[in-house]
BAFI-3210 file (N, C-alpha, C; in Angstrom, 3 decimals, decimal comma, padded with zeros to 6 digits):
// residues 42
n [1|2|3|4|5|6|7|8|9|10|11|12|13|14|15|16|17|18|19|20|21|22|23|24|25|26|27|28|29|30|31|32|33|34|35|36|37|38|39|40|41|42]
n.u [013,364|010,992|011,701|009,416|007,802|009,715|010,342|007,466|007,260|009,554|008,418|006,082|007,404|008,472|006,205|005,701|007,082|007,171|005,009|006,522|008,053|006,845|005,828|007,799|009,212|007,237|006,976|009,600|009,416|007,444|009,106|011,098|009,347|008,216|011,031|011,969|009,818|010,513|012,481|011,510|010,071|011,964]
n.v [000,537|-001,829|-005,582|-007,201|-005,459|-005,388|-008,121|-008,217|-006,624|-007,240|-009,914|-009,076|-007,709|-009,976|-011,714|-009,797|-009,315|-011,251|-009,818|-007,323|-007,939|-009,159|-006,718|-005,188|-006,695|-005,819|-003,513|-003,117|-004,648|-002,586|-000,969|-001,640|-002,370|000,202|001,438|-000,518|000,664|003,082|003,088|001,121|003,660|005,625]
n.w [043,994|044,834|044,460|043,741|042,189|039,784|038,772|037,998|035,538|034,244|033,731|032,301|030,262|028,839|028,239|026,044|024,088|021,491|020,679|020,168|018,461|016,134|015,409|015,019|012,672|010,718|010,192|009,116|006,644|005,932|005,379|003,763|001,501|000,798|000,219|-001,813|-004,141|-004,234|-005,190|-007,258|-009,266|-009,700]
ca.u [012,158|010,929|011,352|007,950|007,406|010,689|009,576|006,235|007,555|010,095|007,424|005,210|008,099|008,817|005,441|005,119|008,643|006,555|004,397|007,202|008,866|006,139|005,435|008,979|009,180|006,239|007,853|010,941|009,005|007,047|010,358|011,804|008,522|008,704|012,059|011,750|008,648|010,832|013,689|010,754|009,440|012,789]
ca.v [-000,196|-003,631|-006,916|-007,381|-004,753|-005,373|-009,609|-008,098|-005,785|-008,621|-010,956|-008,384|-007,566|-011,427|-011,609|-008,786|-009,434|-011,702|-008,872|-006,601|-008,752|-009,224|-005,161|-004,582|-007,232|-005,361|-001,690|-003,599|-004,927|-001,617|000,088|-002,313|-002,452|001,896|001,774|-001,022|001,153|004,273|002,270|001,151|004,708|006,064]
ca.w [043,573|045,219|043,984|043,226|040,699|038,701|038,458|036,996|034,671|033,636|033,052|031,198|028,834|028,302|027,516|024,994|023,415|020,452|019,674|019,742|017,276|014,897|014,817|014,514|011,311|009,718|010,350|008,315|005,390|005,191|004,985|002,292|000,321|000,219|-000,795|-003,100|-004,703|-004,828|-006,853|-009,015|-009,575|-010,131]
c.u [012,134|011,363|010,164|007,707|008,409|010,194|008,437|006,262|008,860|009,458|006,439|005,914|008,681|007,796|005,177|006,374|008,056|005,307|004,960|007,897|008,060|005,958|007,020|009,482|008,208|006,313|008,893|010,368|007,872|008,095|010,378|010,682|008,510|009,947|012,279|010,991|009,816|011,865|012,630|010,482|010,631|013,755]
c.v [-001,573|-004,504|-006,770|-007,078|-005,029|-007,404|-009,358|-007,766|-006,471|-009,225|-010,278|-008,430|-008,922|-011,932|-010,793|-008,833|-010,375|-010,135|-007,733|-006,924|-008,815|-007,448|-005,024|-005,294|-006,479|-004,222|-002,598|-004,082|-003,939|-000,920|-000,452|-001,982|-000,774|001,918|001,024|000,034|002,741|004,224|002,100|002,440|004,921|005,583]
c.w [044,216|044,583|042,750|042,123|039,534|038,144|037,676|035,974|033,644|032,879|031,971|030,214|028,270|027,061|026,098|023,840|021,799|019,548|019,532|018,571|015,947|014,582|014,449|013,137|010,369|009,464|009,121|007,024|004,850|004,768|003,645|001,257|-000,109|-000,470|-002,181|-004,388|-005,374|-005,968|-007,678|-010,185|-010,599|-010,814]
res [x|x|x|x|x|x|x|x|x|x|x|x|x|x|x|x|x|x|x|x|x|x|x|x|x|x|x|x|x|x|x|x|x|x|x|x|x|x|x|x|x|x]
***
């Protein structure tokens, strides 16, 4: 692979690394809040 494309594909995932972070916090506090919910139930 060039240069080129690996610098872009760098910089894209630099970029996107904040909104990977916030979806992956909100996957983690849907988890907790299900399991919380199923301790409540049960």
């Amino acid at each position: 692979m060039p240069r080129e494309t690996t610098n872009t594909m760098t910089e894209r995932r630099e970029s996107a690394v904040e909104g990977e972070r916030s979806a992956l916090v909100a996957l983690l506090v849907m988890v907790l809040l299900g399991l919380a919910g199923i301790f409540a139930v049960s």
